[in-house]
C-alpha positions in Angstrom: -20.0 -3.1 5.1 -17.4 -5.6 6.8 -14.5 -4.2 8.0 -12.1 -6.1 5.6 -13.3 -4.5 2.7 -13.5 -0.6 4.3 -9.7 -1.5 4.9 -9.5 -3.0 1.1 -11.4 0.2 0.1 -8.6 2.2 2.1 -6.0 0.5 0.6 -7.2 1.4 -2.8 -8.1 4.9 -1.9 -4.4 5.4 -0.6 -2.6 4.4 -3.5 -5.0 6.8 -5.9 -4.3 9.2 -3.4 -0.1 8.4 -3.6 -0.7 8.7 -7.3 -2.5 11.9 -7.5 -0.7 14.1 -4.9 2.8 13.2 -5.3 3.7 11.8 -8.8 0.2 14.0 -10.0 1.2 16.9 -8.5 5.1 16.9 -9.6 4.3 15.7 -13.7 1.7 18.5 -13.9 2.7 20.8 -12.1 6.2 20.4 -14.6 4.3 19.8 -17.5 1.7 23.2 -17.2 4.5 25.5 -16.1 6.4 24.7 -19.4 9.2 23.2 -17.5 9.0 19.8 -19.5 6.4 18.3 -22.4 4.2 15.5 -21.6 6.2 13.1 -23.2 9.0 13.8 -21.0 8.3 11.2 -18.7 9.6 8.4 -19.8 8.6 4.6 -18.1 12.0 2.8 -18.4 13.8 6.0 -17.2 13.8 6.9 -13.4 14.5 10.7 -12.7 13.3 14.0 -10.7 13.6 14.9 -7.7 14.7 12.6 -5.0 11.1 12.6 -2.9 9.4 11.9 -6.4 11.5 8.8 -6.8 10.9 7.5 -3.7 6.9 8.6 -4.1 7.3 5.9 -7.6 8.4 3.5 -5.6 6.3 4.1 -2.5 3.0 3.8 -5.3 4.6 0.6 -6.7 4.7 -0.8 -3.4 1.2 -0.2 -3.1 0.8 -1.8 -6.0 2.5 -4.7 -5.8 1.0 -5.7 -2.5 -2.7 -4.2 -3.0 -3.8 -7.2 -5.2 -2.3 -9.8 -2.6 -4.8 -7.5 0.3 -7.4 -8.2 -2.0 -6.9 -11.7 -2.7 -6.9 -12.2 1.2 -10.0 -10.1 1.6 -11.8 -11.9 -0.8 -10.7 -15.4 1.2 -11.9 -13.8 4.2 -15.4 -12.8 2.3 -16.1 -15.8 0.6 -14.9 -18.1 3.2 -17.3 -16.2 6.3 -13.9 -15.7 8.3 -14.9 -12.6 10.6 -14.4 -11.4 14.1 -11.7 -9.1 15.9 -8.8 -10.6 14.6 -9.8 -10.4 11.8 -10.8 -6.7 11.9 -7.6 -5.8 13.6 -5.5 -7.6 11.3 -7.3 -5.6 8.7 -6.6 -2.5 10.3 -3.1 -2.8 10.9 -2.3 -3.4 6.9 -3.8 -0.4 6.2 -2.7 1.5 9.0 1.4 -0.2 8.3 0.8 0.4 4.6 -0.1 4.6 4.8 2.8 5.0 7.2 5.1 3.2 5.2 4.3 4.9 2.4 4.3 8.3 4.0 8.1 7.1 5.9 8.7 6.6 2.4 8.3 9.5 0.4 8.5 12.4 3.3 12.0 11.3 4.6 15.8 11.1 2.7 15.9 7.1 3.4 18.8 6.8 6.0 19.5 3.4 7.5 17.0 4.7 10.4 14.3 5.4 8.2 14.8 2.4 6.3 14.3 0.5 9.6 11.3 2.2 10.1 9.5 1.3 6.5 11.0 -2.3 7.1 9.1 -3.0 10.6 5.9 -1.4 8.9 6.5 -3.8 5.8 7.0 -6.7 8.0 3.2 -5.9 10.5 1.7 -6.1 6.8 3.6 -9.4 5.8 2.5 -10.7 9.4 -0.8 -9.4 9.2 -1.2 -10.9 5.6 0.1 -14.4 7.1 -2.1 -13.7 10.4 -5.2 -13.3 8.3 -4.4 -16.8 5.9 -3.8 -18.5 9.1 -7.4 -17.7 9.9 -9.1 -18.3 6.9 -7.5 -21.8 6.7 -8.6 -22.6 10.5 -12.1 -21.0 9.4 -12.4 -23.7 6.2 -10.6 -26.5 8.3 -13.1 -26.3 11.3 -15.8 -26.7 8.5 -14.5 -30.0 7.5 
């Protein structure tokens, strides 16, 4: 399997994964101890504890930006764009996205750490622009 779609595959994994073990974790582990009822959890309501509303927003940003990783991915799959770019670029989304994530829900979000999540957003966004770039000069050398 190409390397584009293990780190597509990765992606997905990780925000399952986000999911599961933090906002999982902290609504069942309430919820079977008899410290709140399942319909406690209300959608249009943000509270808990301060790591579990950062892990929300750490799996929404996962969300928001797993369908645009796909979208390249597929580009990349459908157009025959390969090689080590390629693969690195691939990488270093996935790699960006599980630290930022983790930079995210692990630390109280001072102006340091906010750096930190910022410059791991911005290798994705550069990686996601480095990886159009190629697709683009893949179809226009076809031309």
């Amino acid at each position: 399997m190409p390397v584009p779609i293990w780190m597509l595959l990765g992606f997905a994994s990780w925000t399952v994964l986000l999911l599961v073990f933090t906002i999982g974790v902290y609504r069942w582990s309430a919820i079977l101890t008899a410290r709140a009822q399942i319909a406690a959890f209300r959608s249009d309501q943000v509270e808990g504890a301060d790591w579990y509303r950062r892990s929300m927003r750490a799996h929404a940003n996962c969300i928001e930006n797993l369908p645009v990783f796909a979208a390249i991915v597929l580009a990349l799959q459908t157009s025959g764009t390969g090689g080590l770019a390629v693969e690195v670029l691939c990488s270093a989304v996935l790699v960006a996205r599980v630290l930022q994530s983790l930079v995210h829900v692990c630390h109280a979000q001072t102006n340091a750490f906010v750096a930190v999540r910022f410059a791991l957003f911005t290798v994705q966004l550069v990686s996601f622009g480095g990886l159009t770039g190629l697709v683009v000069h893949h179809l226009g050398g076809q031309g």
